[in-house]
N, C-alpha and C positions, 0 to 999 in steps of 0.2 A: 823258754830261752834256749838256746843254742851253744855250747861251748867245746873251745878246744883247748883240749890238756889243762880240764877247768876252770880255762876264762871263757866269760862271757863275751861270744864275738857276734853274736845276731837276736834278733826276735823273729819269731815268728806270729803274722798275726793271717784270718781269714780276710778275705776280699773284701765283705762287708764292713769289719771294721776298720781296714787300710783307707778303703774313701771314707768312710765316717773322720777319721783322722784328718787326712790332706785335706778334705773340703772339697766344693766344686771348681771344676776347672774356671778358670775367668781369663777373659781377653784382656790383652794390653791397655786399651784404651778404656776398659771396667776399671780395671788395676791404679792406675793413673788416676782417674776422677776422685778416687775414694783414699788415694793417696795423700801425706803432706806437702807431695809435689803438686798437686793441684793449686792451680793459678800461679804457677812460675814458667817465666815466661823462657822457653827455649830457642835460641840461634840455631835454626834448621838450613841456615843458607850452606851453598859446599863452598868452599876452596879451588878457585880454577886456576890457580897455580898449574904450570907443568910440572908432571912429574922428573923425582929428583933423580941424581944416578945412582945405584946402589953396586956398590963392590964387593965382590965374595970372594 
């Protein structure tokens, strides 16, 4: 562990067990499937609306 003016402000750990940790990277659409969003149906349609006027 890591501290300054001793607090504990970090860990340190080696590469090996950093990805051991996080796990393997996964895609969006891995993510999703294995998700409890799986089979909720989402509104992907856009809005063709003109855009609005914005004042600054």
């Amino acid at each position: 562990m890591l501290s300054v003016h001793g607090e504990t402000k970090a860990v340190l750990l080696s590469k090996a067990d950093y990805e051991k940790l996080i796990g393997a990277p996964t895609h969006l659409v891995d993510f999703l499937r294995v998700s409890s969003l799986c089979g909720v149906s989402l509104d992907l349609e856009r809005d063709s609306s003109l855009a609005r006027d914005v004042y600054l």
